[in-house]
N, C-alpha and C positions, 0 to 999 in steps of 0.2 A: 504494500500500500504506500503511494506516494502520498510526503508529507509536502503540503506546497505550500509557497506565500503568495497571497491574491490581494491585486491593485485592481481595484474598484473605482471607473472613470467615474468623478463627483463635480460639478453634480450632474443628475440622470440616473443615476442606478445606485438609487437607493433600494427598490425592490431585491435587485441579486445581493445586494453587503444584506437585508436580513434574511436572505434564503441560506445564506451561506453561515450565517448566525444561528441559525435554528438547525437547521441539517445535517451542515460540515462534510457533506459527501457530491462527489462531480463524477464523471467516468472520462477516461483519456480518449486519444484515440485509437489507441490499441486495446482498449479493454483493461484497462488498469483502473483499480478502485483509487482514486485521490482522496485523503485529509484534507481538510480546512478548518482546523479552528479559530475559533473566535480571534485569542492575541496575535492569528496570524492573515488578518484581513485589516487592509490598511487603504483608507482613499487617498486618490491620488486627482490633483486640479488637473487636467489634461487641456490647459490653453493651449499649447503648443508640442512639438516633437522635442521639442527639449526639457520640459515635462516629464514628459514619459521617459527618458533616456538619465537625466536627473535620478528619477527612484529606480532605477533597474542600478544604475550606476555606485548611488547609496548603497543598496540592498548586496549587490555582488561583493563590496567593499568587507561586509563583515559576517561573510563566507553562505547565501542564498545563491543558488542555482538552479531553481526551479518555479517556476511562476506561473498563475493563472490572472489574466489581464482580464477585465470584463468592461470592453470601453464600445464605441461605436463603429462599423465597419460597411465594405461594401466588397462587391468582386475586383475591384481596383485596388483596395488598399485599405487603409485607415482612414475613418472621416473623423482626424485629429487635423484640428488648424498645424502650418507648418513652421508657421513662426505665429507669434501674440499678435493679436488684432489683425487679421489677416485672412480672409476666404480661402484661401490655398489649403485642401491638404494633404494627407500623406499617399495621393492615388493620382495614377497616370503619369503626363509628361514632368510634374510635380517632386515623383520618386524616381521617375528616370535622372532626372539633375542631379538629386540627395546621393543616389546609389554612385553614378558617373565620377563628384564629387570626391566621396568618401575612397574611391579608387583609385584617387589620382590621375584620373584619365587624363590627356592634354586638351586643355582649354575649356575643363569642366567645369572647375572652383569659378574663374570668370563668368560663363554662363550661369552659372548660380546666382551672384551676384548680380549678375545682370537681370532675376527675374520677376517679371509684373503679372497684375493679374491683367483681368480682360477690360478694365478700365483704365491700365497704365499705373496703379500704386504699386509700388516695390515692394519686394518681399520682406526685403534689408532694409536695416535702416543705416548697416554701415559693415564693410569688411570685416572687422572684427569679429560681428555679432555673426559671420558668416564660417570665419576660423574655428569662434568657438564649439558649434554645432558640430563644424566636421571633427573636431579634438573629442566631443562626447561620444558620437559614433565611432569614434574608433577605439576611445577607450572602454564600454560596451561592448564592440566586439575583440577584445584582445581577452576579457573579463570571461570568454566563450562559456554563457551561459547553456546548459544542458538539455533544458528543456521551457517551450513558452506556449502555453494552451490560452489563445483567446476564444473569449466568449462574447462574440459580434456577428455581423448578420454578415452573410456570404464572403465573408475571406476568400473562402476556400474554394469558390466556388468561379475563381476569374485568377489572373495574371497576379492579381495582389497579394495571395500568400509568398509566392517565390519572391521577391520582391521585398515584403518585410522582411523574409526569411533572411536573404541575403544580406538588406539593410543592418540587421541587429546581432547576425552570426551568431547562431545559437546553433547546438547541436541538432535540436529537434524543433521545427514549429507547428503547430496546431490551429485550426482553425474550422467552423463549419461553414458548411456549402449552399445550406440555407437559412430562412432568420431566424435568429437567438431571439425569443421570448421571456419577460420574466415579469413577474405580476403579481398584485395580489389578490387571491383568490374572493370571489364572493360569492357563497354559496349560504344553503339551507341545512340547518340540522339539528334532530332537535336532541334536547340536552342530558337526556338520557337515554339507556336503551329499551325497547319497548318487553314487558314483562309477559305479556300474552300474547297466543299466538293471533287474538281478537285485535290487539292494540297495533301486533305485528301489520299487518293484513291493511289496515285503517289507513296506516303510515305508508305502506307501500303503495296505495292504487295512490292517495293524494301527490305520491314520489315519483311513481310511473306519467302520472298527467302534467308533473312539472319537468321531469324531462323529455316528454315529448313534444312539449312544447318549446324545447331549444331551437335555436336554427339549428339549418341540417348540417352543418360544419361541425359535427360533435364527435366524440366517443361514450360510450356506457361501459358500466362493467361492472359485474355480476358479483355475488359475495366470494365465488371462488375463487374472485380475481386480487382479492384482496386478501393480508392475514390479519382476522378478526378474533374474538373472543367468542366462544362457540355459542350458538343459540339453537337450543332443540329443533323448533319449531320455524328454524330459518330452511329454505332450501337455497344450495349455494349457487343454482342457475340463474336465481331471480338479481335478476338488475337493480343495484342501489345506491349506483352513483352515473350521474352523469354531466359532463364538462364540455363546452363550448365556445369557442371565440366569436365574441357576438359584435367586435367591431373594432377596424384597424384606427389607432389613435396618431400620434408622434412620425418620429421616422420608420423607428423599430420597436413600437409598442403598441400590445393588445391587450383588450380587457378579454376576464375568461369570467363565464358565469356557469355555476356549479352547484349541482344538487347532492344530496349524502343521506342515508336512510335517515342515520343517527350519528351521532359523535365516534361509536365507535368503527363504524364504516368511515370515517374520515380519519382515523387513525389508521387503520390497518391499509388504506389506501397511501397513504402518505410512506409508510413503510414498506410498502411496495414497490411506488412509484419514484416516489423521493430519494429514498433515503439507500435505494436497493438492492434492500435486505442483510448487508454486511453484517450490521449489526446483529441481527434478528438473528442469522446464522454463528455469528461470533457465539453467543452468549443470549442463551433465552430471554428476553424481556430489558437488557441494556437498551442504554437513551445513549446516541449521537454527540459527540461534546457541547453540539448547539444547545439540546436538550429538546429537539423534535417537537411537533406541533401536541400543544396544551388545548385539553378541551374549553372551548368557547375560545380561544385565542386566533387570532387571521392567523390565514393560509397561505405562505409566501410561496410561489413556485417558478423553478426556469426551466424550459424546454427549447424544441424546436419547433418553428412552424412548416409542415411539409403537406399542402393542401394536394398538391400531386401525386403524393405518395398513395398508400393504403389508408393510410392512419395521416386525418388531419394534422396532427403535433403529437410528438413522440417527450418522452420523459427518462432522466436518468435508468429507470428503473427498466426499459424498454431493451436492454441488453445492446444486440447486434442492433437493433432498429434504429436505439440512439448514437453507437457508433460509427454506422456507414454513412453518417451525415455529416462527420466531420474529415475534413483532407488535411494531411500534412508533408512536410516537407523533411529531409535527414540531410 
């Protein structure tokens, strides 16, 4: 199990720093269970690529090599400003300069220098501030960090992982192929579990009519889909939870609206889905260092969104499903 340190772009992802607060668990892209505790999730201001290059630079200084980024992205690259106060960012003709630069090429560092956006303001505000950048990328990549799993919407999925990859020289980079979701949950549940199989029965048809009335962009799943506290009189075909993306918000953000028989269908689904299952197989009944979802407490979650797919959005807990969505680079 990788123990990683996760840079959380702030602001904007505040949802992932408490998913990661509560959970502590991600999957790589090889299938590797990742840690995340709490002391080791840190935000990070992401005005510019120097920024971000800054706390990688910090971090490697007193002995981290291993990192989970959770900032904004595209098939180009990073949509981190490239300098402060600046539309430029780290995607297209943008990272071809940074990359040409950082290698020395002949007559890179100049064009760099030389470059404006599409209304003519400079990127620079002066050679200097241009040196400095290429000194932090290099010392970044001299630092040859091991491993860098971001969590942003299609990296992986265009020219802009190899690119960062090569930007930051890292052993390993990660990235998914399509959009990182992370949200918090709003759903129905009530706050105990039901006692009879009368009471059972009552909850379910009123649970069945609220998620069929989700849009169709949904998933269900059934108690056997979850690990719950046993109930006699439960059958584990019957459907008692269902999840739905009911409308694209931001650039890379969805609301999810969500039904659950009871509290404890929202636990055993959480442990399933979230958390998946590490624990639960470690050690019977262990909680996650976050300390995992608390009944009546929000429901923080990150997935994918893969509407193409089979499955609208996939979840840690989705095994191969969640991992062939993400591409990397060695």
């Amino acid at each position: 199990m990788i123990n990683i340190l996760t840079l959380i772009m702030s602001p904007g992802f505040d949802f992932a720093a408490k998913f990661y607060q509560m959970f502590s668990t991600d999957v790589g892209y090889n299938g590797d269970q990742i840690l995340i505790e709490g002391k080791r999730i840190k935000r990070v201001t992401m005005n510019s690529l120097a920024d971000l290059l800054n706390a990688l630079k910090t971090q490697v200084a007193v002995g981290e090599k291993q990192f989970l980024i959770a900032c904004h992205g595209s098939p180009d690259g990073l949509l981190i400003p490239a300098a402060p106060n600046h539309s430029s960012t780290l995607t297209g003709d943008m990272l071809d300069r940074l990359l040409d630069a950082g290698d020395n090429l002949s007559g890179a560092r100049g064009k760099l220098v030389g470059t404006t956006d599409k209304l003519g303001k400079k990127l620079f505000t002066s050679e200097s501030q241009v040196d400095d950048l290429l000194n932090l990328i290099r010392d970044v990549r001299k630092a040859r960090i091991e491993r860098l799993e971001f969590r942003c919407c299609n990296l992986g999925a265009g020219p802009g992982l190899k690119k960062i990859h090569k930007l930051l020289g890292s052993r390993i980079t990660a990235a998914p192929k399509v959009k990182y979701v992370w949200l918090e949950g709003i759903f129905s549940g009530k706050a105990k579990p039901p006692q009879t199989s009368a009471e059972w029965n009552i909850q379910l048809k009123h649970n069945k009519k609220s998620i069929n009335s989700l849009p169709p962009n949904k998933r269900t799943f059934t108690r056997d889909n979850c690990i719950m506290s046993p109930i006699s009189f439960a059958n584990g075909s019957e459907v008692v939870a269902g999840l739905s993306v009911t409308k694209e918000g931001s650039i890379n953000r969805y609301d999810l609206t969500g039904y659950f028989q009871d509290w404890e269908s929202v636990k055993g689904w959480t442990q399933v889905f979230l958390e998946n299952s590490y624990y639960y197989y470690l050690k019977s009944g262990c909680n996650p260092p976050g300390g995992g979802f608390s009944k009546g407490g929000k429901l923080y979650i990150i997935g994918f969104y893969t509407p193409t797919g089979p499955l609208p959005f996939v979840f840690p807990g989705d095994g191969f499903r969640f991992t062939e969505q993400i591409a990397y680079e060695m």
